[in-house]
C-alpha positions in Angstrom: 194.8 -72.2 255.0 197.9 -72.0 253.1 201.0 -74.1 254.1 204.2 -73.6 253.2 206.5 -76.6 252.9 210.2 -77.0 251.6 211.0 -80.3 249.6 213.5 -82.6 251.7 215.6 -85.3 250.4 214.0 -88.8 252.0 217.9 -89.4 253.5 217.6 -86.9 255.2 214.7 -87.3 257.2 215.4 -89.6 260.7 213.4 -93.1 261.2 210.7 -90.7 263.4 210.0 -88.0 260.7 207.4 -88.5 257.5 207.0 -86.2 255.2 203.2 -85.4 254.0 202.3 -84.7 250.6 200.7 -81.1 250.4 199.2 -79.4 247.2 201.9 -77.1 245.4 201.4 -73.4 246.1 199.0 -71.4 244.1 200.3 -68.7 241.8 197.8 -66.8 242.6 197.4 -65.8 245.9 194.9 -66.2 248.6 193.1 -62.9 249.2 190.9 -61.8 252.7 188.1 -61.1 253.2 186.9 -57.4 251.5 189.1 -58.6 248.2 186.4 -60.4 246.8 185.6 -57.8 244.3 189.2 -57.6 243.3 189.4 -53.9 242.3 191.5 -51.0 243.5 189.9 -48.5 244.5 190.2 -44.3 244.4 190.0 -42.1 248.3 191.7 -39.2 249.3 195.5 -39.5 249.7 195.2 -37.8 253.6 192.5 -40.7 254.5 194.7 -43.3 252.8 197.9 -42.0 254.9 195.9 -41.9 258.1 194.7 -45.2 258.0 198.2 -46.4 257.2 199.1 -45.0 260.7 195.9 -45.5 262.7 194.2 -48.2 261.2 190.9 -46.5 260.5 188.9 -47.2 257.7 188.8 -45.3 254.0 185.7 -44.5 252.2 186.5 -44.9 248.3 184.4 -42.6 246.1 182.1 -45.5 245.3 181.7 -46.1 248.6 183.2 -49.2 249.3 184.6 -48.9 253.2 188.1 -50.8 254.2 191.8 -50.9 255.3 193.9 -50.3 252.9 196.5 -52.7 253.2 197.4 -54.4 249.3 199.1 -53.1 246.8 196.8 -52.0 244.5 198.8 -51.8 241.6 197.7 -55.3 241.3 194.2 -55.2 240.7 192.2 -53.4 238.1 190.5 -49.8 238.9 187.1 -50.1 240.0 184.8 -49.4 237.3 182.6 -46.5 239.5 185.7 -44.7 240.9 187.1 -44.2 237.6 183.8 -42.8 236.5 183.1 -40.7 239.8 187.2 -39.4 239.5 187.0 -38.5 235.5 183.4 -36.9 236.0 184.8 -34.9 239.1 188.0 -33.7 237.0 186.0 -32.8 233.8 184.2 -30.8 236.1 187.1 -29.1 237.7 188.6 -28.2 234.5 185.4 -26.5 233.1 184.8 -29.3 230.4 
């Protein structure tokens, strides 16, 4: 668990309050559960919209089942959706 705390001048504090020392914030923050692999991952836009409103689960072309709900701009592409998404389009385009 994660506190946040604000630094406070000892004058300020009354003769009741104490301040406790906490570890400094990480840079890096703490991710849920279904993060752990870290990776972005590729589903159909309409599944990703309607779990935005409902809440319902996406399947990502690897297969990997979740809630959408970080930005994923901040993780790397998952190495088996890329595949699955460049295989589908060379297919598409007759390559």
């Amino acid at each position: 668990m994660r506190v946040m705390t604000r630094s406070v001048e000892p004058s300020v504090l009354s003769d009741l309050e104490t301040v406790t020392p906490v570890d400094p914030l990480l840079d890096d923050p703490l991710l849920d559960d279904g993060d752990h692999d870290r990776f972005s991952h590729y589903a159909r836009k309409s599944d990703i919209v309607e779990s935005a409103v409902t809440g319902k689960p996406v399947v990502a072309l690897c297969g990997k089942v979740w809630v959408p709900g970080r930005n994923p701009d901040r993780f790397p592409v998952c190495p088996t959706c890329r595949e699955i998404y460049e295989k589908k389009k060379a297919d598409e385009s007759g390559a």
